[in-house]
VOTISE-475185 format. One record per residue (C-alpha): residue number from 0; residue in three letters; y, z, x. Coordinates in nm, 4 decimals. Each point is the difference from the previous one (the first is absolute). Example, Ala and Ser with C-alpha at 12.3 -4.5 7.8 and 13.67 -1.06 7.14 Angstrom:
seq, type, Y, Z, X
0, ALA, -0.4500, 0.7800, 1.2300
1, SER, 0.3440, -0.0660, 0.1370
//
This chain:
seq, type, Y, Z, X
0, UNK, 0.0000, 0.0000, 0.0000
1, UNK, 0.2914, -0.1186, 0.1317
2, UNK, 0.2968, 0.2843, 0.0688
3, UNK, 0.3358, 0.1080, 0.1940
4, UNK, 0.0593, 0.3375, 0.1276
5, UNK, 0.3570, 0.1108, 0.0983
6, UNK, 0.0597, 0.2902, 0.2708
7, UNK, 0.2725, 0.1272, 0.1449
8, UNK, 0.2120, 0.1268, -0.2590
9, UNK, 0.2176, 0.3560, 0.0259
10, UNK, 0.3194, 0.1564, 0.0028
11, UNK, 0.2372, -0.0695, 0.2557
12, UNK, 0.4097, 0.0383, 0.0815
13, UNK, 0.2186, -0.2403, -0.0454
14, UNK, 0.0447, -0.1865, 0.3251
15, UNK, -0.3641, 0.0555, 0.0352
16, UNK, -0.2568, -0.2555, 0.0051
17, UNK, -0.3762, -0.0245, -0.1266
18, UNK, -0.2761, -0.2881, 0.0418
19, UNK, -0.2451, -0.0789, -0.2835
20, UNK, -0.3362, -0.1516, 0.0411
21, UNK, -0.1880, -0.1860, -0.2812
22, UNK, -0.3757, -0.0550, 0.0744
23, UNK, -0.1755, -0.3043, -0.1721
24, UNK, -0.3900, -0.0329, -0.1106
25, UNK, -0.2009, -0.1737, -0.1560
26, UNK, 0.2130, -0.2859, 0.0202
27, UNK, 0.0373, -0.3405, 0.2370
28, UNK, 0.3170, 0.2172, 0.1704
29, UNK, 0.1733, -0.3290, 0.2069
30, UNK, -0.0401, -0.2267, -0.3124
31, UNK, 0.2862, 0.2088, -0.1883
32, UNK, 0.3494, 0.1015, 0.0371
33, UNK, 0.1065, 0.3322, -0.0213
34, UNK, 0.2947, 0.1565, -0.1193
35, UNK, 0.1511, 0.3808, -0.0427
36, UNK, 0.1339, 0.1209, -0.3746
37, UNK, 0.1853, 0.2594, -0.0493
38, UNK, 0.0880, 0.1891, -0.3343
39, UNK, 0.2442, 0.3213, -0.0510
40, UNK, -0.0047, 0.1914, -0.2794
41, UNK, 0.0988, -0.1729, -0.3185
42, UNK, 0.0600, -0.3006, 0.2007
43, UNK, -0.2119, -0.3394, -0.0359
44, UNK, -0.2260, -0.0551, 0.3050
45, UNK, 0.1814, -0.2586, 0.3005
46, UNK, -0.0939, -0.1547, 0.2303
47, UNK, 0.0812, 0.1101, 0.3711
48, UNK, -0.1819, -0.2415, 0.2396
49, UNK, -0.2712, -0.2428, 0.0373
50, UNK, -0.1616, -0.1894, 0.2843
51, UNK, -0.2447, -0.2836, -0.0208
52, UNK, -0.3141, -0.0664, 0.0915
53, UNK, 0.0177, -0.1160, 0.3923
54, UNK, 0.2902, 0.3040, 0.0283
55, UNK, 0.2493, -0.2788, 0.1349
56, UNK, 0.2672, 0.0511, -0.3643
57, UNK, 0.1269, 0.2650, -0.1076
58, UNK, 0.1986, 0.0560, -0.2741
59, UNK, 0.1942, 0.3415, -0.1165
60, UNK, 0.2629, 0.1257, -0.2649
61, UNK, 0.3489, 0.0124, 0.0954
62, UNK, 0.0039, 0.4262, -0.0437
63, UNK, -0.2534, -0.0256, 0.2892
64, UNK, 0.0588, -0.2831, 0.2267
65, UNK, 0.1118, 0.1610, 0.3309
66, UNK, -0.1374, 0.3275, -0.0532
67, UNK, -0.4066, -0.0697, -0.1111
68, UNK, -0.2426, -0.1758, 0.1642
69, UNK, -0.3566, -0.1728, -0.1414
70, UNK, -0.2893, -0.0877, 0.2566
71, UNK, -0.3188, -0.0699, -0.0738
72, UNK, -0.3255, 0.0410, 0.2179
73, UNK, -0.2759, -0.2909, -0.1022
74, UNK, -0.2419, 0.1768, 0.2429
75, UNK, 0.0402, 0.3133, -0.2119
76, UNK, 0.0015, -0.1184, -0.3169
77, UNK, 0.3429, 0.2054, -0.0170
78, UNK, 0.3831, -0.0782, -0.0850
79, UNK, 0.3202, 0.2345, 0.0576
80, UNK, 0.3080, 0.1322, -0.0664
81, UNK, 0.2429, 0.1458, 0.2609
82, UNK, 0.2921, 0.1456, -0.1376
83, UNK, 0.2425, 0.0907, 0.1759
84, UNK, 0.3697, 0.1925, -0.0440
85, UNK, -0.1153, 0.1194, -0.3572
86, UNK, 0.2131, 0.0522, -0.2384
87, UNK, 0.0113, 0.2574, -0.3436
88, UNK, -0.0521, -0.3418, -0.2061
89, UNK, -0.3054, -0.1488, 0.1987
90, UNK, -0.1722, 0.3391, -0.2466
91, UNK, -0.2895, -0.2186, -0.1843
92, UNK, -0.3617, 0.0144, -0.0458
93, UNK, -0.0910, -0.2889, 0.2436
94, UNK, -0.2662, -0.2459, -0.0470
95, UNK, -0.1740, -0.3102, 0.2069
96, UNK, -0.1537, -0.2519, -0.2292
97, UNK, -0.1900, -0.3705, 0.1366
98, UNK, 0.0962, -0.3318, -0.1186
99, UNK, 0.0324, -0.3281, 0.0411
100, UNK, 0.3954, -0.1454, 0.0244
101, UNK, 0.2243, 0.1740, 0.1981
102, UNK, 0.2175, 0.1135, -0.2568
103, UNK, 0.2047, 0.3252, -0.1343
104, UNK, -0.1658, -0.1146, -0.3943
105, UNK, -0.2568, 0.2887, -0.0645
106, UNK, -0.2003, -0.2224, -0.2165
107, UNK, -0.1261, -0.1885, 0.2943
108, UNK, -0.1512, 0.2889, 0.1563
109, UNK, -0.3619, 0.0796, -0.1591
110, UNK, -0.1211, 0.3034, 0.1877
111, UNK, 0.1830, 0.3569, 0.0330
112, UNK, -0.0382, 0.3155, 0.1878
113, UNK, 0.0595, 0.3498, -0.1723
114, UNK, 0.2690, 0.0403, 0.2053
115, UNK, 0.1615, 0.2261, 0.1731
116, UNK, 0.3401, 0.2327, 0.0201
117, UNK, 0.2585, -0.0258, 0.1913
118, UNK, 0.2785, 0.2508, -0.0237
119, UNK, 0.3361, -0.0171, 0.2154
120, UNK, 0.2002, 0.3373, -0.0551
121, UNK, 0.3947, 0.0249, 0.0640
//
C-alpha cells in the first residue's frame, strides 16, 4: 500500500529554522513529483513547494521563496523541506503529497501524508 510519512515537525522561534522529511512506499518514488502543503487553522490548505521527478525544477510560493528549500533523495525514496528564518505565519499543519505536474493545484496530487506540525512562536 502505497504511503507518505512526514517527520520533522516542532516548535521553534521565530528566526529559527526546521527541516521536514517525507518518506515514500509502496510507490514507483522517481516516477512522481512531490510537493509540500501547508494548512493553518481555518485556512484552506496551499501549496508551499514542489520539485519534479529528476529534482532539476523546483517550484515554491511567493511567502516562501528565499526562505524554504525542497530536495528530494531518489536513492531514499525521500523528499524535504528546509525552512529557514521562520516566521509566526509559516504556523500550519504541513503535508507532502506525490503527483504528477508540477503544479501548486491540489487536485493533481493523489497521495497524502498525515502530516505533520510545525509551530513558529514570536
Amino acid at each position: 500500500q502505497a504511503q507518505l510519512v512526514e517527520s520533522g515537525g516542532g516548535l521553534v522561534q521565530a528566526g529559527g529554522s526546521l527541516r521536514l522529511a517525507c518518506a515514500s512506499s509502496g510507490r514507483n518514488f522517481i516516477r512522481n513529483v512531490m510537493g509540500w502543503f501547508r494548512q493553518a487553522p481555518g485556512n484552506e490548505r496551499e501549496f508551499v513547494a514542489g520539485i519534479s521527478r529528476g529534482g532539476g525544477n523546483t517550484r515554491y510560493a511567493d511567502s516562501v521563496k528565499g526562505r524554504f528549500t525542497i530536495s528530494r533523495d531518489n536513492a531514499r525514496n525521500t523528499v524535504y523541506l528546509q525552512m529557514n528564518s521562520l516566521k509566526p505565519e509559516d504556523t500550519a499543519v504541513y503535508y507532502c503529497a506525490a503527483g504528477w505536474l508540477l503544479v501548486a493545484t491540489i487536485n493533481e496530487y493523489d497521495l497524502w501524508g498525515q502530516g505533520t506540525q510545525v509551530t513558529v512562536s514570536s
